[in-house]
Structure formats: C-alpha cells, structure tokens
C-alpha positions, 0 to 999 in steps of 0.5 A: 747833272754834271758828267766828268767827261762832259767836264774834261775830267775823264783823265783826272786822278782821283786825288785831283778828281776829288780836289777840283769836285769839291772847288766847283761846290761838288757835295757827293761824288758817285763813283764804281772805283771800289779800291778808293777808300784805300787809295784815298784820305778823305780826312777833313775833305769837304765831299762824300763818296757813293761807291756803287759796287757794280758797274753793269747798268742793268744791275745798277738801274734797278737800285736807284732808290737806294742811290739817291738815298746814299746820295742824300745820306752821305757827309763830308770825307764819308764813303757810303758803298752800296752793294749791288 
C-alpha cells in the first residue's frame, strides 16, 4: 500500500493530489478531507473518492469492512462517504 507522504505527496493540493493519483494508475483514492466534493469536479476524472467521515483511529478501525467495500464499489469521478 502507497502512502502519500511515503510518496512526497503530503503537500500536494488536492487537484494536483488527484491529478498525479490518477497518472501513476491510482483507481480510488481514501481521503478524511470532508469539504472535497465541494472544493473538487470530478466530472470525466478516471478515479473514485472514499471520503471516511472521521479521522480518530480508533473509530475508524472498527469499520474496515465497510472501507474496503466502498474501496471496491467506488467508480471513476464518484465520492462514496462512509459515516463513521
């Protein structure tokens, strides 16, 4: 598993995040940015959004199965948020 930050990508915006995901072959992108949907159009982008709606671990950990569904549900310029 890719990390941004392992990638140098920490600092990216997420236009360019999104932009330089989907050249290196990224199909979903999961993300605790809340705001994306409206700061993003994702009309004709070849990627989908997981958005978690927390960012504690500890909540978050304890709805993987619903992740990796969303992960594998998701399709190009949809956002999937998954409430947590």
């Amino acid at each position: 598993m890719d990390r941004s930050a392992e990638k140098g990508w920490e600092l990216l915006k997420n236009g360019e995040l999104i932009r330089r995901a989907e050249e290196e072959g990224y199909e979903v992108i999961v993300t605790t940015d809340q705001n994306l949907r409206y700061q993003q159009n994702l009309t004709g982008r070849s990627l989908g959004i997981v958005v978690l709606m927390a960012t504690a671990w500890p909540r978050v950990q304890h709805r993987t199965r619903e992740i990796r569904a969303a992960i594998g549900e998701a399709r190009p310029g949809q956002i999937l948020e998954i409430p947590i």
